[in-house]
C-alpha positions, 0 to 999 in steps of 0.5 A: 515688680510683680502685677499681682499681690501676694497674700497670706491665708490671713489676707486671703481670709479677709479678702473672701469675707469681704464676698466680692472675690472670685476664688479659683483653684489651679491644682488637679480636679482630684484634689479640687475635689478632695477638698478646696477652699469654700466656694472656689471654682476648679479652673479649667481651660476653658473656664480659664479662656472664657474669664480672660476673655469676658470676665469682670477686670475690676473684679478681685481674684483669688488665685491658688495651687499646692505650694503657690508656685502654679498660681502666680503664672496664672495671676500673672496671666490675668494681670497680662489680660488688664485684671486689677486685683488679682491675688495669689495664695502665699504656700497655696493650699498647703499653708491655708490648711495648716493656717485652719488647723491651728 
């Protein structure tokens, strides 16, 4: 059984209405930056070290790449870390735009 919970854009949608989750994109700064989802943080490395080893284990996570694939390594990099409630993006962001365009 996996440590983290995957999740649909549905689920993800609920899970960032509720304002507590932290949203981090794992795909390339390009992309991040030719679009991503509302207040999510492009993860870096050092952005990455510095939340294993400070960040909030009780905070939720919503993690996400293209296809959902990359996510899941690093949702479970968290969960290694003692996170609680890591989420990853099912279809990454590739399923969450084409859930807002219809």
């Amino acid at each position: 059984m996996k440590p983290f919970k995957t999740i649909s854009p549905a689920e993800a949608e609920e899970l960032i209405a509720g304002g507590q989750a932290l949203i981090l994109d794992c795909r390339d700064l390009k992309d991040y930056r030719a679009g991503h989802i509302d207040n999510a943080m492009h993860v870096h490395e050092n952005l990455r070290d510095n939340l294993l080893q400070k960040g909030d284990k009780a905070k939720q996570m919503l993690i996400y790449c293209y296809y959902g694939h990359a996510s899941e390594h690093l949702a479970e990099m968290f969960c290694d870390f003692g996170f609680k409630q890591v989420y990853s993006l099912a279809g990454g962001y590739a399923s969450w735009k084409e859930h807002h365009t219809h």
